[in-house]
C-alpha positions, -999 to 999 in steps of 0.1 A, spaced: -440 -159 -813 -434 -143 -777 -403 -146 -762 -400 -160 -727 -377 -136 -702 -361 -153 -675 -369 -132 -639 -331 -143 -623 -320 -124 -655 -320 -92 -659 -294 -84 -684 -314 -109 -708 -321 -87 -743 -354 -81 -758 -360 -92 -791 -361 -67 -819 -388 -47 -823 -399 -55 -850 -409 -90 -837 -439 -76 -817 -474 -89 -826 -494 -71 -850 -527 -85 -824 -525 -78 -798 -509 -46 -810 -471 -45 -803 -471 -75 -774 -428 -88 -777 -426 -103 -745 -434 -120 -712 -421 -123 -682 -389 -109 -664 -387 -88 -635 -389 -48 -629 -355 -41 -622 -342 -7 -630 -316 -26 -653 -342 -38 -670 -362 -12 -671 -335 13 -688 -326 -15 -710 -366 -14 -722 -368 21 -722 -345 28 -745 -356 6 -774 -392 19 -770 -401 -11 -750 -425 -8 -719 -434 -30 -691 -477 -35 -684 -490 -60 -655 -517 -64 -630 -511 -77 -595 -506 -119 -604 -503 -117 -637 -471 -122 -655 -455 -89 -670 -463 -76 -706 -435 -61 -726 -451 -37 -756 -434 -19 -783 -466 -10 -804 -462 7 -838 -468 34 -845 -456 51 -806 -458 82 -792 -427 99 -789 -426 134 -771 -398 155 -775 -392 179 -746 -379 202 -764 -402 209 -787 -433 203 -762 -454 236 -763 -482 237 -732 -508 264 -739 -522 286 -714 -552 280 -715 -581 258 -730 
């Protein structure tokens, strides 16, 4: 089940994680607003915001997620 987020609130918490769909892969919640509260908030649980012009916001937290780590990020020279 998807959790509703209220756009006037933007200290509202995401559900856990764990409670993302399996199909579509890692969907937790609609709604909200873009606010860099909310925003940071997502971003540190692994959460991320996806939308299109008039549609409502999708939150995703699919599993199993990339996670780069700067400092181990190596960049080759070349091809």
């Amino acid at each position: 089940m998807l959790t509703l987020l209220d756009p006037k609130q933007a200290n509202q918490a995401f559900p856990a994680v764990t409670l993302a769909l399996s199909e579509p892969d890692g969907l937790l919640a609609v709604g909200g607003c873009l606010s860099t509260r909310r925003i940071i908030n997502a971003y540190s649980q692994g959460i991320f915001p996806w939308y299109s012009n008039d549609d409502p916001i999708l939150w995703w937290s699919p599993d199993p997620r990339l996670v780069i780590f700067p400092e181990k990020l190596h960049i080759s020279k070349s091809l």
